[in-house]
DRENDO-1510 file (C-alpha; in Angstrom, 1 decimal, always signed):
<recs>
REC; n; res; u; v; w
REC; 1; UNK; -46.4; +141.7; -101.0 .
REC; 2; UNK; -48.5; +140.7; -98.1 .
REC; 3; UNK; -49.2; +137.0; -98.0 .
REC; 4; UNK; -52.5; +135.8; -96.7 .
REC; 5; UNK; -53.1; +132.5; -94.5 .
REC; 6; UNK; -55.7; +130.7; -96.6 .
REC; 7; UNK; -57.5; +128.0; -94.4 .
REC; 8; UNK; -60.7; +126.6; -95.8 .
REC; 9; UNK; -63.9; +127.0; -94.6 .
REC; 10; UNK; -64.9; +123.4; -94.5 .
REC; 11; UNK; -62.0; +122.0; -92.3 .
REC; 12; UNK; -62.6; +124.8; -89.9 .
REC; 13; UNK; -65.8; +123.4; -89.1 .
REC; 14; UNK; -65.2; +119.9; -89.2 .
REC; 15; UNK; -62.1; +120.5; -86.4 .
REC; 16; UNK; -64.8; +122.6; -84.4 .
REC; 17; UNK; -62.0; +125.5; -84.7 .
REC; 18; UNK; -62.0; +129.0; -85.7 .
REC; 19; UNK; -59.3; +130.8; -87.7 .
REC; 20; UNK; -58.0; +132.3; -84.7 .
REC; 21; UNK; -58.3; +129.4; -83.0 .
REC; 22; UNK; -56.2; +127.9; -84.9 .
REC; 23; UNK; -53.7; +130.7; -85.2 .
REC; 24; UNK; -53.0; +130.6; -81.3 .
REC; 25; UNK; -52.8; +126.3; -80.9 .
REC; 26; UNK; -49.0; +127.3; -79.5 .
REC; 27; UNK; -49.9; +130.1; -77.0 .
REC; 28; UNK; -53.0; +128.1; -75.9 .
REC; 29; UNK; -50.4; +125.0; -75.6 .
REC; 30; UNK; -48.0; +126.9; -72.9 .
REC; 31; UNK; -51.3; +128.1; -71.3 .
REC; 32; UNK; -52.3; +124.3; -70.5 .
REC; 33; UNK; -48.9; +123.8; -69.5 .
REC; 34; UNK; -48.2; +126.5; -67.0 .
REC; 35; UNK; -51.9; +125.8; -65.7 .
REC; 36; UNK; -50.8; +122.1; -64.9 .
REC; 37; UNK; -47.9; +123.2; -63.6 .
REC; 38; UNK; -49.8; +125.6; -60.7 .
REC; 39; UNK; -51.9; +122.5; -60.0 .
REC; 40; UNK; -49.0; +120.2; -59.4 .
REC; 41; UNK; -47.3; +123.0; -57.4 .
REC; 42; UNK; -50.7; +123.6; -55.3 .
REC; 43; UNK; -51.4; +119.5; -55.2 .
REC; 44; UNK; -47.8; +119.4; -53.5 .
REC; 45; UNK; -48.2; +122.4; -51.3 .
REC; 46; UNK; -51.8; +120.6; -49.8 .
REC; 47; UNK; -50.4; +117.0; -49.9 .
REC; 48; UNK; -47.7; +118.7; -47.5 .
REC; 49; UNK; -49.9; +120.5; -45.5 .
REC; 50; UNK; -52.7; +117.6; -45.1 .
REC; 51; UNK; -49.6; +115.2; -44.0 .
REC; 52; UNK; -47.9; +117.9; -41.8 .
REC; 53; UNK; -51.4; +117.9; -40.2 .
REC; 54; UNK; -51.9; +114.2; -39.9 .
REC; 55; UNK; -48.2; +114.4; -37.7 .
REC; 56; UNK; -49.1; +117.3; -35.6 .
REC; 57; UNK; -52.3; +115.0; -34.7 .
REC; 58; UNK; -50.2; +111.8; -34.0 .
REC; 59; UNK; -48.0; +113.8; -31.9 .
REC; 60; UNK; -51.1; +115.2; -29.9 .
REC; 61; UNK; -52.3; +111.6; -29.3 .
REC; 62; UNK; -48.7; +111.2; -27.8 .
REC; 63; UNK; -48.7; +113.9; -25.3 .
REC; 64; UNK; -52.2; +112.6; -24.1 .
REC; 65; UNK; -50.9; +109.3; -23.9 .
REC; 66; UNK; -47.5; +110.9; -21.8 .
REC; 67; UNK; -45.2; +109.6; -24.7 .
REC; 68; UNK; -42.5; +112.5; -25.7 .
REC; 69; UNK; -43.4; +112.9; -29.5 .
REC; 70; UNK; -39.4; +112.9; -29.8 .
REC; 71; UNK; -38.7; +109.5; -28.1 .
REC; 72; UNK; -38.1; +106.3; -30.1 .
REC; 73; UNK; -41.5; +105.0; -28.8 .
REC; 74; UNK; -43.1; +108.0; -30.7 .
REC; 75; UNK; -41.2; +107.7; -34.0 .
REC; 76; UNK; -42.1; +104.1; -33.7 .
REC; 77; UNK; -45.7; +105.1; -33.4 .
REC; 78; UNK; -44.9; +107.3; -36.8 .
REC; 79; UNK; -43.7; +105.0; -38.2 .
REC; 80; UNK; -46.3; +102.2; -37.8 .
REC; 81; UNK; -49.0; +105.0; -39.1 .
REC; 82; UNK; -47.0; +105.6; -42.2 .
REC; 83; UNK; -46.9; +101.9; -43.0 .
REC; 84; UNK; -50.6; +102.1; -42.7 .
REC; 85; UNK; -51.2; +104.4; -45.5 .
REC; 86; UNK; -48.6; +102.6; -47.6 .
REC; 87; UNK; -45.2; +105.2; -47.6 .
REC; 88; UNK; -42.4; +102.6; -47.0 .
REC; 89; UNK; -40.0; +105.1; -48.0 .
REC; 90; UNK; -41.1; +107.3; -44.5 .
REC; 91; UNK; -41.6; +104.1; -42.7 .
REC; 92; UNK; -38.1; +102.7; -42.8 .
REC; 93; UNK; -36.7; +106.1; -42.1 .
REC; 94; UNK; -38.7; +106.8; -38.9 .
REC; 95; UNK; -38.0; +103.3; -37.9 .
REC; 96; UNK; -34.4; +103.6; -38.5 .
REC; 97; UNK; -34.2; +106.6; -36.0 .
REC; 98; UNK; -36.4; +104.7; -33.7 .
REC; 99; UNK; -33.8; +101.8; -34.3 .
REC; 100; UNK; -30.8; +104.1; -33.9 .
REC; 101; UNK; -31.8; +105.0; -30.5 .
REC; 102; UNK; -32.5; +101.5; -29.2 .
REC; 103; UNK; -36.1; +101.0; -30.2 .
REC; 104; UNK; -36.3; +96.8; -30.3 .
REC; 105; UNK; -39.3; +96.2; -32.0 .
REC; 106; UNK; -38.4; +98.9; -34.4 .
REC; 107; UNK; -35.4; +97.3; -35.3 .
REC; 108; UNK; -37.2; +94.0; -35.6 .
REC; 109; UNK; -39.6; +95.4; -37.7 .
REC; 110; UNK; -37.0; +96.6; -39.7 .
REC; 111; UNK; -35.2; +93.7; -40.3 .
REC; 112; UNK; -38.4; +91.7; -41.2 .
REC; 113; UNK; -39.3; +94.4; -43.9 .
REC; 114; UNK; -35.7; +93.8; -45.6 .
REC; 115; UNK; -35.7; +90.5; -45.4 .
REC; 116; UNK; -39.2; +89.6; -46.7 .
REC; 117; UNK; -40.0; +92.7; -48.9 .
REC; 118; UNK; -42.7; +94.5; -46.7 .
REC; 119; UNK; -44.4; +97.3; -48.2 .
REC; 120; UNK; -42.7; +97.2; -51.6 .
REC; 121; UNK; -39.0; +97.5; -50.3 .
REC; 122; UNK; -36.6; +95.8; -51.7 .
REC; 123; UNK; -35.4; +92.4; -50.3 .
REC; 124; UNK; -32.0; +93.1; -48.4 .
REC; 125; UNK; -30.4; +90.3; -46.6 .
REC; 126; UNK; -27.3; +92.1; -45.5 .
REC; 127; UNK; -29.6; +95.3; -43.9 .
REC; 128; UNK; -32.4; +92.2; -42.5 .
REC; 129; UNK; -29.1; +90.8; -40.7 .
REC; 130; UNK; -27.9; +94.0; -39.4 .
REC; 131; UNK; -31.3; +95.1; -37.8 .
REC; 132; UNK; -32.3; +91.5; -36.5 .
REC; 133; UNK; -29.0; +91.9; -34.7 .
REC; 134; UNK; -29.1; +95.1; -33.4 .
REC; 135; UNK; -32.6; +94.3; -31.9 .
REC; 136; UNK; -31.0; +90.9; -30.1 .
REC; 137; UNK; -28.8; +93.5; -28.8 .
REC; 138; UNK; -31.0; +96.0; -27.6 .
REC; 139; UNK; -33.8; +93.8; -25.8 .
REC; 140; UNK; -35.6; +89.9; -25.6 .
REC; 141; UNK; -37.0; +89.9; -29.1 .
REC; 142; UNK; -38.0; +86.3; -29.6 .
REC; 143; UNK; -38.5; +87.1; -33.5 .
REC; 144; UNK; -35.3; +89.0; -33.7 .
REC; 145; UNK; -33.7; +85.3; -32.5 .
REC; 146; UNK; -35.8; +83.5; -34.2 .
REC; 147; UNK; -35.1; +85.1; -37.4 .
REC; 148; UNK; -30.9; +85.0; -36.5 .
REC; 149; UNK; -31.6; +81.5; -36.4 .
REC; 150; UNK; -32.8; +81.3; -39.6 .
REC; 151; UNK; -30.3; +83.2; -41.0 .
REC; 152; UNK; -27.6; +80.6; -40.0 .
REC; 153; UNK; -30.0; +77.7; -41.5 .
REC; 154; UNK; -30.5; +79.0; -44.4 .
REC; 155; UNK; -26.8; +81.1; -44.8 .
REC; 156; UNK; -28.4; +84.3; -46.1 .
REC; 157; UNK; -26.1; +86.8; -46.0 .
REC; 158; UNK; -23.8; +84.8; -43.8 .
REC; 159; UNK; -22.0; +81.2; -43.6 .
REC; 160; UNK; -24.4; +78.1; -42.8 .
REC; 161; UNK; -24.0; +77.4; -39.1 .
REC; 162; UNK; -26.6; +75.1; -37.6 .
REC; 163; UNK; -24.7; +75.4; -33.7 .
REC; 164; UNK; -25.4; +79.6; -33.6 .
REC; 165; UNK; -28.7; +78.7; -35.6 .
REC; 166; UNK; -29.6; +76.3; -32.5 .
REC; 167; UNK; -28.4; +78.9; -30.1 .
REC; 168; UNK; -31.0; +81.7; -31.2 .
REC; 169; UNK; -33.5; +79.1; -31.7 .
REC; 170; UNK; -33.0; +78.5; -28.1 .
REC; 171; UNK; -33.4; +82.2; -27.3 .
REC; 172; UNK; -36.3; +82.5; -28.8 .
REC; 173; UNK; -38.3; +79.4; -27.8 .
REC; 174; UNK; -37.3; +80.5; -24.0 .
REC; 175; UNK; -38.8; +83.4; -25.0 .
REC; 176; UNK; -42.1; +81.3; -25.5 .
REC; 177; UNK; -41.8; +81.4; -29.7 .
REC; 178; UNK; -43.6; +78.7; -30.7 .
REC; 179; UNK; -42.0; +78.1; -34.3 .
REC; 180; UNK; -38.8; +78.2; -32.5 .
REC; 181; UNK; -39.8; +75.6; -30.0 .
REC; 182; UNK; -40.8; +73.1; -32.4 .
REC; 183; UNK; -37.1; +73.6; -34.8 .
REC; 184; UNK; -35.4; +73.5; -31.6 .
REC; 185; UNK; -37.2; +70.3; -30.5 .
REC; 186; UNK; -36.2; +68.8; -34.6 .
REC; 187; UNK; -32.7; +69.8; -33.5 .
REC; 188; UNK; -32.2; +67.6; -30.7 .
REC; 189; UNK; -34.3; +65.1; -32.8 .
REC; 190; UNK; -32.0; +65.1; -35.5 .
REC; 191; UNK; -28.8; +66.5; -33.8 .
REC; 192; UNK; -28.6; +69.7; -35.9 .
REC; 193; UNK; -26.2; +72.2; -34.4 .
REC; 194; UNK; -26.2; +70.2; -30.8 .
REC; 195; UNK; -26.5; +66.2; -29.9 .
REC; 196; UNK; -28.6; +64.8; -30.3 .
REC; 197; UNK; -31.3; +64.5; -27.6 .
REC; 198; UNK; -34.3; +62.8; -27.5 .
REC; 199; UNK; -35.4; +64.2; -24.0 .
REC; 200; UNK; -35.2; +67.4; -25.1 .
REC; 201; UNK; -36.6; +67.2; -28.8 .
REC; 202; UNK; -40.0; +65.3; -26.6 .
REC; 203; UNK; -39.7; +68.9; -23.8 .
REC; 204; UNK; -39.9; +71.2; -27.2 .
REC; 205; UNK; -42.1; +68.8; -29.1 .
REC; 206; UNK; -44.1; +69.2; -26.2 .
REC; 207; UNK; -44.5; +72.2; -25.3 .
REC; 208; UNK; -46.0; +73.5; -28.6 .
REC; 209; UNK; -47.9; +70.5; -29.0 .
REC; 210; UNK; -50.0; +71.6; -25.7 .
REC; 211; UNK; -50.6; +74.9; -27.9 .
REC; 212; UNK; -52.7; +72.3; -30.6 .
REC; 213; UNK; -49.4; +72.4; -33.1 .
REC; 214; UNK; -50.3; +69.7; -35.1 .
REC; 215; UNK; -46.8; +69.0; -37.2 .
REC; 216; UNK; -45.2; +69.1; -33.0 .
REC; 217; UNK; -47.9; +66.5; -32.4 .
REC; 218; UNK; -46.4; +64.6; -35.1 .
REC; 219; UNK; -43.1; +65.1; -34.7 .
REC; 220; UNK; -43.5; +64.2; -31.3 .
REC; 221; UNK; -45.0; +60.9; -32.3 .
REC; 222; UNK; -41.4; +60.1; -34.0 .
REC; 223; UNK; -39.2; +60.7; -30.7 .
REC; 224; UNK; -38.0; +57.1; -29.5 .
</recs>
Protein backbone atom coordinates (compact mmCIF):
# COMPACT_ATOMS: atom_id res chain seq x y z
CA UNK A 1 0.00 0.00 0.00
CA UNK A 2 1.26 3.36 -1.09
CA UNK A 3 1.50 5.85 1.69
CA UNK A 4 0.73 9.46 0.95
CA UNK A 5 2.63 12.62 2.65
CA UNK A 6 -0.28 14.55 3.98
CA UNK A 7 0.82 18.20 4.69
CA UNK A 8 -1.96 20.73 5.28
CA UNK A 9 -2.98 23.33 3.23
CA UNK A 10 -2.93 25.98 5.89
CA UNK A 11 0.75 25.61 7.24
CA UNK A 12 1.92 25.56 3.69
CA UNK A 13 0.84 29.00 3.31
CA UNK A 14 1.62 30.39 6.54
CA UNK A 15 5.62 29.03 6.05
CA UNK A 16 5.34 30.71 2.49
CA UNK A 17 6.32 27.04 1.20
CA UNK A 18 5.04 24.76 -1.30
CA UNK A 19 4.77 20.97 -1.03
CA UNK A 20 7.73 20.46 -3.02
CA UNK A 21 9.31 23.01 -1.40
CA UNK A 22 9.23 21.45 1.46
CA UNK A 23 10.03 18.03 0.10
CA UNK A 24 13.64 19.24 -1.16
CA UNK A 25 14.63 21.53 2.40
CA UNK A 26 17.81 18.93 2.41
CA UNK A 27 18.93 19.20 -1.30
CA UNK A 28 18.29 22.93 -1.22
CA UNK A 29 20.38 22.80 2.21
CA UNK A 30 23.74 21.19 0.39
CA UNK A 31 22.95 23.68 -2.47
CA UNK A 32 23.54 26.74 0.04
CA UNK A 33 26.34 24.98 1.31
CA UNK A 34 28.41 24.12 -1.76
CA UNK A 35 27.38 27.75 -3.03
CA UNK A 36 29.20 29.25 0.18
CA UNK A 37 31.78 27.12 -0.20
CA UNK A 38 32.72 28.45 -4.11
CA UNK A 39 32.48 31.96 -2.52
CA UNK A 40 34.92 31.31 0.21
CA UNK A 41 37.16 29.47 -2.34
CA UNK A 42 36.80 32.53 -4.91
CA UNK A 43 37.00 35.26 -1.83
CA UNK A 44 40.48 33.45 -1.13
CA UNK A 45 41.58 33.10 -4.68
CA UNK A 46 40.99 37.33 -5.06
CA UNK A 47 42.25 38.17 -1.50
CA UNK A 48 45.47 36.31 -2.91
CA UNK A 49 45.57 37.80 -6.04
CA UNK A 50 44.68 41.63 -4.80
CA UNK A 51 47.69 41.08 -2.13
CA UNK A 52 50.06 39.44 -4.60
CA UNK A 53 49.37 42.63 -6.56
CA UNK A 54 49.82 45.13 -3.77
CA UNK A 55 53.65 43.20 -3.49
CA UNK A 56 54.38 43.30 -7.07
CA UNK A 57 53.63 47.19 -6.68
CA UNK A 58 55.88 47.66 -3.56
CA UNK A 59 58.52 45.94 -5.21
CA UNK A 60 58.15 48.30 -8.41
CA UNK A 61 58.39 51.33 -6.06
CA UNK A 62 61.76 49.59 -5.03
CA UNK A 63 63.42 49.24 -8.27
CA UNK A 64 62.55 53.03 -8.93
CA UNK A 65 63.85 53.92 -5.80
CA UNK A 66 67.36 51.46 -6.75
CA UNK A 67 66.52 49.20 -3.62
CA UNK A 68 66.92 45.29 -4.65
CA UNK A 69 63.24 44.11 -3.73
CA UNK A 70 65.27 41.01 -2.16
CA UNK A 71 67.53 43.12 0.17
CA UNK A 72 66.71 43.44 3.95
CA UNK A 73 65.97 47.20 3.22
CA UNK A 74 63.11 45.94 0.92
CA UNK A 75 61.58 43.29 3.21
CA UNK A 76 61.76 46.02 5.71
CA UNK A 77 59.82 48.28 3.47
CA UNK A 78 57.21 44.99 3.34
CA UNK A 79 57.08 44.74 6.28
CA UNK A 80 56.35 48.35 7.49
CA UNK A 81 53.35 48.27 4.69
CA UNK A 82 51.95 45.10 6.15
CA UNK A 83 51.78 46.60 9.60
CA UNK A 84 49.92 49.38 7.91
CA UNK A 85 47.01 47.33 6.92
CA UNK A 86 47.02 45.49 10.25
CA UNK A 87 48.64 41.66 9.40
CA UNK A 88 51.11 41.21 12.34
CA UNK A 89 51.40 37.75 11.50
CA UNK A 90 53.24 38.93 7.86
CA UNK A 91 54.90 41.75 9.64
CA UNK A 92 56.94 39.91 12.14
CA UNK A 93 57.86 37.36 9.53
CA UNK A 94 59.21 39.85 6.92
CA UNK A 95 60.88 41.62 9.71
CA UNK A 96 62.39 38.58 10.93
CA UNK A 97 64.13 37.90 7.52
CA UNK A 98 65.01 41.60 7.35
CA UNK A 99 66.41 40.96 11.03
CA UNK A 100 68.18 37.73 10.02
CA UNK A 101 70.20 39.45 7.46
CA UNK A 102 71.33 42.37 9.65
CA UNK A 103 68.45 44.84 9.19
CA UNK A 104 68.90 47.11 12.67
CA UNK A 105 65.83 48.93 12.76
CA UNK A 106 64.05 45.79 11.77
CA UNK A 107 65.29 44.08 14.62
CA UNK A 108 64.48 46.99 16.79
CA UNK A 109 61.18 47.07 15.63
CA UNK A 110 60.95 43.69 16.38
CA UNK A 111 61.86 43.60 19.69
CA UNK A 112 59.51 46.68 20.56
CA UNK A 113 56.54 44.71 19.07
CA UNK A 114 57.31 41.64 21.54
CA UNK A 115 57.85 43.50 24.24
CA UNK A 116 54.98 46.00 24.26
CA UNK A 117 52.26 43.96 22.22
CA UNK A 118 52.26 45.93 18.87
CA UNK A 119 49.71 45.03 16.48
CA UNK A 120 47.97 42.31 18.56
CA UNK A 121 51.07 40.08 19.13
CA UNK A 122 51.62 38.57 22.05
CA UNK A 123 53.85 40.17 24.73
CA UNK A 124 57.26 38.12 24.70
CA UNK A 125 60.04 39.27 26.86
CA UNK A 126 62.47 36.46 26.02
CA UNK A 127 61.94 37.20 21.92
CA UNK A 128 61.92 41.40 22.90
CA UNK A 129 65.47 40.51 24.51
CA UNK A 130 66.79 38.61 21.76
CA UNK A 131 65.99 41.18 18.96
CA UNK A 132 66.91 44.42 21.06
CA UNK A 133 70.20 42.49 21.25
CA UNK A 134 70.79 41.46 17.93
CA UNK A 135 70.07 45.12 16.70
CA UNK A 136 72.90 46.44 19.44
CA UNK A 137 74.86 44.10 17.60
CA UNK A 138 74.20 44.88 14.13
CA UNK A 139 74.31 48.89 14.29
CA UNK A 140 74.00 52.35 16.79
CA UNK A 141 70.31 51.83 17.66
CA UNK A 142 69.89 54.24 20.46
CA UNK A 143 66.38 52.50 21.27
CA UNK A 144 67.74 49.04 20.89
CA UNK A 145 70.13 50.40 24.12
CA UNK A 146 67.78 52.16 25.57
CA UNK A 147 65.46 49.41 25.70
CA UNK A 148 68.59 46.73 27.01
CA UNK A 149 68.71 49.20 29.68
CA UNK A 150 65.53 48.78 30.68
CA UNK A 151 65.56 45.31 30.60
CA UNK A 152 68.28 45.25 33.31
CA UNK A 153 66.06 47.85 35.42
CA UNK A 154 63.28 46.20 35.39
CA UNK A 155 64.78 42.26 35.17
CA UNK A 156 62.43 41.12 32.39
CA UNK A 157 63.51 38.20 31.10
CA UNK A 158 66.90 38.55 32.79
CA UNK A 159 68.56 39.27 36.36
CA UNK A 160 68.19 42.99 37.77
CA UNK A 161 71.56 44.72 36.99
CA UNK A 162 71.50 48.43 37.29
CA UNK A 163 75.68 48.60 36.17
CA UNK A 164 74.81 46.87 32.37
CA UNK A 165 71.45 48.90 32.73
CA UNK A 166 73.78 52.19 33.14
CA UNK A 167 75.99 50.94 30.47
CA UNK A 168 73.20 50.95 27.62
CA UNK A 169 71.73 53.86 29.02
CA UNK A 170 75.01 55.37 28.32
CA UNK A 171 74.92 54.10 24.70
CA UNK A 172 72.01 55.31 23.98
CA UNK A 173 72.10 58.93 25.46
CA UNK A 174 75.58 59.29 23.35
CA UNK A 175 73.53 58.34 20.80
CA UNK A 176 71.49 61.70 21.50
CA UNK A 177 68.23 59.54 23.26
CA UNK A 178 66.75 61.88 25.29
CA UNK A 179 64.86 59.43 27.78
CA UNK A 180 68.14 57.87 28.17
CA UNK A 181 69.95 61.07 28.98
CA UNK A 182 67.79 62.09 31.63
CA UNK A 183 67.88 58.10 33.54
CA UNK A 184 71.51 58.30 33.01
CA UNK A 185 71.79 61.76 34.62
CA UNK A 186 69.29 60.07 37.85
CA UNK A 187 72.03 57.45 37.87
CA UNK A 188 74.85 59.50 38.76
CA UNK A 189 72.31 61.41 40.90
CA UNK A 190 71.46 58.62 42.81
CA UNK A 191 74.45 56.24 42.13
CA UNK A 192 72.49 53.49 40.42
CA UNK A 193 74.73 51.06 38.58
CA UNK A 194 77.91 53.69 38.84
CA UNK A 195 79.03 56.42 41.73
CA UNK A 196 77.59 58.49 42.22
CA UNK A 197 78.29 61.82 40.45
CA UNK A 198 76.87 64.98 40.72
CA UNK A 199 78.84 66.52 37.71
CA UNK A 200 77.70 64.18 35.55
CA UNK A 201 73.95 63.72 36.67
CA UNK A 202 74.03 68.15 36.13
CA UNK A 203 75.88 67.25 32.12
CA UNK A 204 72.78 64.68 31.46
CA UNK A 205 70.28 66.70 33.45
CA UNK A 206 71.39 69.31 31.20
CA UNK A 207 71.51 68.30 28.17
CA UNK A 208 67.78 67.28 27.91
CA UNK A 209 66.79 70.05 29.81
CA UNK A 210 68.02 72.48 26.79
CA UNK A 211 65.49 70.23 24.75
CA UNK A 212 62.44 72.00 27.23
CA UNK A 213 62.34 68.44 29.40
CA UNK A 214 60.58 69.66 32.03
CA UNK A 215 61.05 66.54 34.76
CA UNK A 216 65.28 67.12 33.66
CA UNK A 217 64.60 70.78 34.53
CA UNK A 218 63.52 69.53 37.80
CA UNK A 219 65.68 67.03 38.46
CA UNK A 220 68.34 69.28 37.67
CA UNK A 221 67.09 71.67 40.22
CA UNK A 222 67.89 68.77 42.96
CA UNK A 223 71.72 68.25 41.87
CA UNK A 224 73.91 69.78 44.88
Amino acid sequence: MKTTLYIPFLFLILSGCSTTDTINTSTNKNKTEAMAKKILVESSEKSRYENEQKVKKIRKELLKKGIDPSSPDALYYEGKNEYGRGNIVKTIQLLKMAGFKGHTTAQTDLGSIFYEGLGGAKVNYDKALFWFKEAVKSGNDPLAYYNLGQYYIEGLATSKNYKKAAKYYEASAELGYADAQNVLGYMFHHGLGVLTNSKMARYWYMKVAKQGNRLAQENLTLVR
